[in-house]
C-alpha positions in Angstrom: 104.1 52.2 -36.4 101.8 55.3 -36.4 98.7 54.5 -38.6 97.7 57.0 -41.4 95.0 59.6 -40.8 92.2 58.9 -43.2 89.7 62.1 -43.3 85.7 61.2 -42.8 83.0 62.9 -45.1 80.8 65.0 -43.7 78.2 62.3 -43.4 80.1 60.2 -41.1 81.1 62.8 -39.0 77.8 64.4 -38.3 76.9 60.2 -37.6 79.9 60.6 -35.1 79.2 63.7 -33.7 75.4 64.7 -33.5 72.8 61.3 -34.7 74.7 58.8 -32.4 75.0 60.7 -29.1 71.0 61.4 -29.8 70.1 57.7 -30.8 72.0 56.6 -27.6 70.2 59.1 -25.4 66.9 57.8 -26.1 67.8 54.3 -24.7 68.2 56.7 -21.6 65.0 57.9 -22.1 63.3 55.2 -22.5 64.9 53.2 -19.6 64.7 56.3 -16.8 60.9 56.7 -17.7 60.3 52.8 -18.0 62.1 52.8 -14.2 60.1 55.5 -12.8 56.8 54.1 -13.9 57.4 50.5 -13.1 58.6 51.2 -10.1 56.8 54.2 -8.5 53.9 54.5 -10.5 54.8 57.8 -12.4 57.1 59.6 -14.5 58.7 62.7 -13.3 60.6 65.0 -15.5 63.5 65.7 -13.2 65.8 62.1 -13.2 64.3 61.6 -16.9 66.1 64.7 -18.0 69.6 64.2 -16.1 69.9 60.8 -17.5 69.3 61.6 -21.5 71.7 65.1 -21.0 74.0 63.2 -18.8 74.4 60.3 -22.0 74.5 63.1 -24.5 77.4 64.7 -22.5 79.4 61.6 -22.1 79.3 60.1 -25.3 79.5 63.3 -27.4 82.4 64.6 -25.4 84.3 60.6 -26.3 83.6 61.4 -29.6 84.0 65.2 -30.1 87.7 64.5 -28.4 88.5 61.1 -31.0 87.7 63.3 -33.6 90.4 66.4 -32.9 92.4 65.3 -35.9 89.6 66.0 -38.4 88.9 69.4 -37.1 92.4 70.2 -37.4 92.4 68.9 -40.7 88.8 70.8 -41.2 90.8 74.1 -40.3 93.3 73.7 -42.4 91.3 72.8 -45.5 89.2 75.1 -45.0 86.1 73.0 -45.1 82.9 75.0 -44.2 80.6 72.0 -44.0 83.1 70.2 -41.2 83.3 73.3 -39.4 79.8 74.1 -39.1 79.4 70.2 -37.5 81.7 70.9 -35.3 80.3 73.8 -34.1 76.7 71.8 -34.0 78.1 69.2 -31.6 79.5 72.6 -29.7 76.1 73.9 -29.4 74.3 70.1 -28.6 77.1 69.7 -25.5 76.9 73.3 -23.8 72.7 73.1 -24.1 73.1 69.3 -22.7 75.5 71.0 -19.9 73.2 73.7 -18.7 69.7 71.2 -19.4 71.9 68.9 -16.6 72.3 71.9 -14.1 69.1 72.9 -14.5 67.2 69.6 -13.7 70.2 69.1 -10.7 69.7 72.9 -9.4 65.8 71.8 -8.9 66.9 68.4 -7.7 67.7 66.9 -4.1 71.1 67.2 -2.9 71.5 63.5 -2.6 70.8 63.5 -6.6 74.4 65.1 -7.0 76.2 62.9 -5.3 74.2 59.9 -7.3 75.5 61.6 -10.9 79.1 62.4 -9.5 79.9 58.6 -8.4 77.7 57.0 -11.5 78.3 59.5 -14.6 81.7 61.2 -13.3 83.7 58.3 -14.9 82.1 58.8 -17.7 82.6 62.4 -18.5 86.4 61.5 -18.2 86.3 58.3 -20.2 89.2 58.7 -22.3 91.0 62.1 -20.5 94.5 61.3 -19.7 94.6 61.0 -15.6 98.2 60.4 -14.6 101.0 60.6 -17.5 104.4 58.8 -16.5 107.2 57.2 -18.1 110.1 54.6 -17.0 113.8 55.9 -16.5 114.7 52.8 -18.6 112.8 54.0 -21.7 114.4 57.8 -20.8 117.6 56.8 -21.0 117.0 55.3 -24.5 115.6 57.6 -25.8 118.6 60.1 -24.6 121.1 58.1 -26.7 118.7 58.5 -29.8 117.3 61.8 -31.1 113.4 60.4 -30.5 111.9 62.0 -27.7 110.7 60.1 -24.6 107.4 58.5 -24.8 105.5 58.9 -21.7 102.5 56.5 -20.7 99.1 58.2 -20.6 96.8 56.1 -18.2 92.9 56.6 -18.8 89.9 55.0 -18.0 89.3 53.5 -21.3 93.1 51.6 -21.3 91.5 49.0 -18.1 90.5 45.9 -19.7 87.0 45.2 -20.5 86.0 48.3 -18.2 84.3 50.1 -21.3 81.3 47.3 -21.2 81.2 47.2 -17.0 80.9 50.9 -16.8 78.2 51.4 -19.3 76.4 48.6 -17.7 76.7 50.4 -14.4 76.0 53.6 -15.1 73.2 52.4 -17.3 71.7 50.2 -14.5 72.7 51.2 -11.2 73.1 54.9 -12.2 69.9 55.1 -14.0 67.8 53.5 -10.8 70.4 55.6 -8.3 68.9 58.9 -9.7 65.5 57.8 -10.3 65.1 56.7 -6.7 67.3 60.1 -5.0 64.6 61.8 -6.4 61.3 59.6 -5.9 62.0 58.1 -3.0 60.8 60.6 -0.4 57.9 61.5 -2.1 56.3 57.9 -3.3 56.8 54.3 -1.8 58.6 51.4 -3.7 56.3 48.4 -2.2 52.8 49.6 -2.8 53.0 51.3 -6.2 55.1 48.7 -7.9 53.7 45.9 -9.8 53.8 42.3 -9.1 56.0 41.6 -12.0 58.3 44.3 -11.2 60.9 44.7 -8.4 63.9 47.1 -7.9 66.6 44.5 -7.5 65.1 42.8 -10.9 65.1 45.7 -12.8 68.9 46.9 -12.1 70.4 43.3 -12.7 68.4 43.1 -15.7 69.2 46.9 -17.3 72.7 46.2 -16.0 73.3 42.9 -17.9 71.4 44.3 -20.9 73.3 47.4 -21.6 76.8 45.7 -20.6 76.1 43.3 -23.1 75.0 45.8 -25.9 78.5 47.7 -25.2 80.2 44.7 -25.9 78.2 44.6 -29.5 79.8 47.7 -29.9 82.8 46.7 -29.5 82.4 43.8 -31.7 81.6 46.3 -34.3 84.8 48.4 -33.6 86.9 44.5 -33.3 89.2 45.5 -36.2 89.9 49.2 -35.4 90.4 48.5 -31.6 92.5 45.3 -32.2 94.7 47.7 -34.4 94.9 49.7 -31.8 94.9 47.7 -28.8 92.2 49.0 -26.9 91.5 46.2 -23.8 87.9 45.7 -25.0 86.4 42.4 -24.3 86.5 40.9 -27.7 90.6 41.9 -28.1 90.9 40.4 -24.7 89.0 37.1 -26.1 90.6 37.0 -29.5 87.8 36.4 -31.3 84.4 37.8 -32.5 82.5 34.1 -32.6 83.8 34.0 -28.6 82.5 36.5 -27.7 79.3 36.1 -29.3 78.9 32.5 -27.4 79.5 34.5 -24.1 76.5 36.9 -24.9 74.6 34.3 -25.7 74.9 32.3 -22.7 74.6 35.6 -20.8 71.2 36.4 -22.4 70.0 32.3 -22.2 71.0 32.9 -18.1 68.9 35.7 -17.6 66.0 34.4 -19.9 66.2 31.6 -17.3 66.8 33.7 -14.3 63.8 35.7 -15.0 61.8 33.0 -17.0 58.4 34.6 -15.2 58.7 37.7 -16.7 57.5 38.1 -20.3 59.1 41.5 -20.7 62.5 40.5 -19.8 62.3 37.3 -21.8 61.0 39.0 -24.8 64.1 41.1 -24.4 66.5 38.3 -24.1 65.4 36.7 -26.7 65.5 39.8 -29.2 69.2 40.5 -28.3 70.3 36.7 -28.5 69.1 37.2 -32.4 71.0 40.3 -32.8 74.0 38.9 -31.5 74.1 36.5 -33.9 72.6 38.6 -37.0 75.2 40.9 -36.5 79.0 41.1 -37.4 81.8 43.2 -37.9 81.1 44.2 -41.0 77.3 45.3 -39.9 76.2 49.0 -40.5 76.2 51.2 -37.4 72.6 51.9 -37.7 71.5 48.0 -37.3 73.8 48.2 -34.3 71.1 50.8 -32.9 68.6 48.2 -33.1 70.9 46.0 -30.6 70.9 48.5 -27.9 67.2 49.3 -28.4 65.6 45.9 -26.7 65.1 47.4 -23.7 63.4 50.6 -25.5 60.6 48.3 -27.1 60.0 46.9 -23.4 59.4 49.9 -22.4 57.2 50.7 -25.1 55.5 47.6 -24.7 55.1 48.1 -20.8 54.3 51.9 -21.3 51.3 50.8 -23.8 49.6 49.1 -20.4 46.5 51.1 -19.7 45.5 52.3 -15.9 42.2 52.5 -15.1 40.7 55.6 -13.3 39.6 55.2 -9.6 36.9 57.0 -9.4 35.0 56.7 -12.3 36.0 53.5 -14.2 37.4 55.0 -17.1 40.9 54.2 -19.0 44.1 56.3 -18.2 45.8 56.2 -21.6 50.2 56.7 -21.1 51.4 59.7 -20.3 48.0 60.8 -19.0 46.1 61.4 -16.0 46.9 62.0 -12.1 48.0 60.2 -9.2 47.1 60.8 -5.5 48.8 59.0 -2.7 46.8 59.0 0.5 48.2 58.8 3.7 48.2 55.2 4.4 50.6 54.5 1.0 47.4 53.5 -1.0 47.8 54.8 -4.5 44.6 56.1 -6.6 45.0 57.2 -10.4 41.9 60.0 -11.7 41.9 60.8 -15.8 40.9 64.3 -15.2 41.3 66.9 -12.2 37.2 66.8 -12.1 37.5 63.2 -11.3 39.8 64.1 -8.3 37.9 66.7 -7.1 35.1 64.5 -6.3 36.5 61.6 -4.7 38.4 64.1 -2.5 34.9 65.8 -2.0 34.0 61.7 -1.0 31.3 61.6 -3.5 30.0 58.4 -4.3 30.4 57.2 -7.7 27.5 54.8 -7.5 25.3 57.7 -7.3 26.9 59.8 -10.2 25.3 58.6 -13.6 28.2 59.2 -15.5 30.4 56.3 -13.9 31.0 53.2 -14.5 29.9 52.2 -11.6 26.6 53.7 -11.8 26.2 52.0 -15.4 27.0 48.8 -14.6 24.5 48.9 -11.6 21.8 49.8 -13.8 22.7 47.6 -16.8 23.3 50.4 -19.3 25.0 49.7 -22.3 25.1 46.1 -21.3 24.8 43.8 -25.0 23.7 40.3 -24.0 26.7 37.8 -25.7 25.6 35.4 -27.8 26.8 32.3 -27.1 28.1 29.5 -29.3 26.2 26.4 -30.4 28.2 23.9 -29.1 28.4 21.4 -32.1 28.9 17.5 -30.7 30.8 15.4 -32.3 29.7 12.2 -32.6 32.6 9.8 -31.6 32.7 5.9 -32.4 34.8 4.0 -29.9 34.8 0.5 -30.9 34.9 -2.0 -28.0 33.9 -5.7 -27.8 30.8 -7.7 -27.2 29.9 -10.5 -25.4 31.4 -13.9 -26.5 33.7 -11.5 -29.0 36.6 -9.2 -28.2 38.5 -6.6 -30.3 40.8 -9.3 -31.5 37.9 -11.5 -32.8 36.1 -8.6 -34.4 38.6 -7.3 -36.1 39.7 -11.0 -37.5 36.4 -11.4 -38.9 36.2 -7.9 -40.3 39.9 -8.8 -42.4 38.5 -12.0 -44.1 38.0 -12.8 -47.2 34.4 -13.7 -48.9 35.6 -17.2 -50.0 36.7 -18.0 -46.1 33.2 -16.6 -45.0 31.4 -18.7 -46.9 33.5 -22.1 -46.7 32.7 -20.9 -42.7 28.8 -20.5 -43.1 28.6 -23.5 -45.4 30.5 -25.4 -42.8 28.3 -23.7 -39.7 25.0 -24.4 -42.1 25.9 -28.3 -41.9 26.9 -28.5 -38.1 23.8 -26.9 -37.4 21.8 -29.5 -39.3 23.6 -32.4 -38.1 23.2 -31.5 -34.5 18.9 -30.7 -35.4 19.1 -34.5 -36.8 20.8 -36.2 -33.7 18.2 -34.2 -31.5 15.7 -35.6 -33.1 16.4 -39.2 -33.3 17.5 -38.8 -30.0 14.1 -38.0 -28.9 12.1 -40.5 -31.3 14.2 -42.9 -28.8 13.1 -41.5 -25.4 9.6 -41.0 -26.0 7.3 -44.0 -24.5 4.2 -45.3 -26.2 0.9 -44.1 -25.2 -1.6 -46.3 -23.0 -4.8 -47.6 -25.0 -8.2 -45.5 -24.1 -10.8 -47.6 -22.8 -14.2 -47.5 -24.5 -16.4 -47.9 -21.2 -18.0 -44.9 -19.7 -16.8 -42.9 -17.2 -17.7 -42.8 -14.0 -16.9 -39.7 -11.1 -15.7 -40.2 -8.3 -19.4 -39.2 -6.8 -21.2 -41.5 -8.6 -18.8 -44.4 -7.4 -19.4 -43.4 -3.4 -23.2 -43.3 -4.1 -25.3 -39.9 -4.7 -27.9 -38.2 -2.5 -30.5 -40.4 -3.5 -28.8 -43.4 -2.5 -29.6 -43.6 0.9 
C-alpha cells in the first residue's frame, strides 16, 4: 500500500534541511579537533575543516533527496517560504562542496584517498546503485495493466549498515584524515598523553557514534518499521532490545577503558540517555545523545599547557608549538617567548620568568597551616584482677545489689580481722620476769685494769 504524503511546515523542514546537518557537524568538529590535540599536540585547520564540510555534505544531501516530494509539492503550491529553504540548503551544500575542495586542494594526496574510501559511501547513502527486477514479477505484471516494479539496491537497504557506517566514518574516517595530514609533520608517541592512545581513541569514537546512530534510529522505530528500512531496532523488533544492547555496549566499554575518566564520563552520560529517551522524544533531546563525546572534548580542551620557557599558562586555542629535532615537543604563549629560548637565553636569568621568581622567592605567601585539633579518645580496657566483662557487670548493677555486696564484704572483712587476732593472742609467749640485781658487763666480770 503506498502511504499518504503528509506536507511539513516550514519549521520542520528548515529542522530537516539546514539546523540538523549543522548540529551534526559540530560533533565533527568537536571530535576532529579533540583527535588532533590529543593525539599530536595541536589543532590544524586542514582535517578539522574536511570533516565538518564532509558531514554537512552527507547528511544534507540524505535529507535534501527524502525531502523531493515537499519541494514538488512547494512548486506547485506556490509556497515562497518552502522555496526559499530549499534554496538555503542549495546555498549550505555547494559552499560545504567547494570549503571540502579547498581544504583537499591544500591537503596531501594521501588525504584524498582517506575521504574517498571513508566519506564516499556516504555521499551515496541512499542513491540507487544497480536497479533490477525478476522475469517472474515481469511476466505478471504483463498479464495485468500495472507496470513492472524494478528493485532499487542502495546502501541504506543493507541491514543495520546505517549505524556501522556512521561509526566508521565517524571513528576510523575521522582519525584516517587527521593522521594523512599530521603524520609527516609531528610524531604520535612523544606528543600524545599518557591517557591517550590512537588505537583507544578510534574504538572508543567508533563505538560511540555507532551507538548514537542507533538512537537515531530508535527515534525513527515507527516511520522506518512502516517502511522497512533494515535498521537495527526493525531487525531486533523492539525498542526496549535494543536499548539493553546499548547499554551493555556502553557498560563494556566503561569496563574496557575503566582508567580513563574521559571515556567513562562519556559512557556513563550516554547509558542515561539511552534510557531517558524514547520514541516519542523530541529531535532536539536526541542532539544531546550524540553530543557525549563533544562535552569530552570540551572537558579535555579546558586542560591548560604550560609555557616552556617562561612558566606561564597556555590557555586553549592559544600559543605555539616547536618540535625540535630529537621529537621533543616545547609549547611558548607568545612568539617573544620563542624567540628567546631559540636565542638559548636562560630563563633563570630573565626576571620576568617563573623561573627567575621562584628562585628569588617573589610573590611567594607563606601557608598557614591548620591547628591540628586532637581528639581526645577513651578506649576502655581492663585492669588487673578485672576484665571488660567484670567491669562492665559491675557498672549494670543495681544500688540494692551494691550494697547487700558491701554490707556482706564489710562483715567478711571483720570476721577475718577477729580470727587474726585471736589467732595471735594464741601464738604469742609470755614474757620472762626482769631480775632486780644490778648488772654487770662483761668487763667488769673478766676483771678491769686495776685488777692485776
Amino acid at each position: 500500500m503506498a502511504t499518504q504524503f503528509a506536507p511539513l511546515t516550514p519549521h520542520k523542514l528548515k529542522d530537516e534541511l539546514l539546523t540538523h546537518p549543522l548540529m551534526l557537524s559540530i560533533g565533527s568538529l568537536s571530535l576532529s579537533t579533540f583527535m588532533s590535540r590529543s593525539i599530536y599536540g595541536m589543532i590544524d585547520w586542514r582535517p578539522v575543516l574536511i570533516c565538518v564540510a564532509s558531514d554537512i555534505l552527507a547528511i544534507g544531501m540524505d535529507h535534501y533527496f527524502d525531502q523531493e516530494p515537499m519541494q514538488l509539492y512547494a512548486l506547485k503550491t506556490s509556497n515562497s517560504e518552502m522555496t526559499a529553504i530549499f534554496k538555503q540548503a542549495k546555498v549550505l551544500l555547494f559552499s560545504s562542496a567547494a570549503l571540502l575542495l579547498f581544504a583537499l586542494a591544500v591537503s596531501p594526496p594521501w588525504t584524498w584517498l582517506m575521504v574517498t574510501i571513508f566519506f564516499g559511501p556516504a555521499f551515496i547513502w541512499d542513491f540507487k546503485l544497480l536497479i533490477f527486477g525478476g522475469k517472474r514479477q515481469q511476466k505478471k505484471t504483463q498479464q495485468s495493466d500495472e507496470k513492472p516494479v524494478k528493485k532499487a539496491f542502495s546502501i541504506k537497504r543493507i541491514p543495520g549498515m546505517k549505524a556501522v557506517l556512521i561509526g566508521i566514518i565517524r571513528g576510523c574516517g575521522t582519525f584516517a584524515i587527521v593522521n594523512s595530514i599530521l603524520a609527516r609533520s609531528l610524531p604520535i608517541a612523544s606528543s600524545s598523553p599518557s591517557i591517550w592512545n590512537p588505537t583507544q581513541i578510534i574504538i572508543w569514537s567508533t563505538i560511540n557514534r555507532a551507538c548514537h546512530a542507533v538512537m537515531a534510529d530508535v527515534r525513527d522505530f515507527h516511520e522506518d518499521w512502516e517502511k522497512q528500512v533494515p535498521t537495527i531496532p526493525v531487525l531486533l523488533k523492539s525498542v526496549f532490545r535494543t536499548k539493553v544492547l546499548l547499554s551493555a555496549i556502553h557498560l563494556l566499554t566503561t569496563i574496557l577503558y575503566s582508567y580513563n575518566p574521559y571515556i567513562v564520563f562519556a559512557s556513563l552520560y550516554a547509558t542515561v540517555l539511552v534510557w531517558f529517551l524514547n520514541e516519542n522524544s523530541p529531535r532536539g533531546l536526541y542532539r544531546l545523545s550524540f553530543h557525549s563525546q563533544t562535552l569530552t572534548a570540551l572537558l579535555y580542551g579546558g586542560k591548560l599547557e604550560i609555557d616552556s620557557f617562561s612558566g606561564y599558562r597556555i590557555y586553549p586555542s592559544k600559543g605555539r608549538l616547536f618540535v625540535r629535532g630529537d621529537n621533543k615537543i616545547f609549547r611558548f604563549a607568545t612568539s617573544k617567548n620563542e624567540s628567546l629560548f631559540l636565542q638559548r637565553k636562560n630563563p633563570r636569568k630573565i626576571a620576568w620568568t617563573q623561573v627567575y621568581r621562584r628562585m628569588h622567592k617573589k610573590g611567594i605567601t607563606e601557608e598557614v597551616a591548620k591547628k591540628r585539633s586532637r581528639r581526645t579518645v577513651k578506649h576502655q580496657r581492663g585492669i588487673v584482677g578485672a576484665d571488660l566483662a567484670a567491669i562492665a557487670a559491675r557498672r549494670n548493677q543495681t544500688a540494692a545489689i551494691r550494697a547487700q555486696q558491701r554490707t556482706s564484704a564489710i562483715q567478711k572483712a571483720k570476721a577475718e580481722k577477729k580470727a587474726k587476732e585471736d589467732k595471735k593472742e594464741k601464738t604469742t609467749k609470755p614474757r620472762a620476769p626482769v631480775s632486780s640485781a644490778p648488772r654487770v658487763s662483761k668487763q667488769q666480770m673478766k676483771g678491769g685494769k686495776g685488777g692485776r
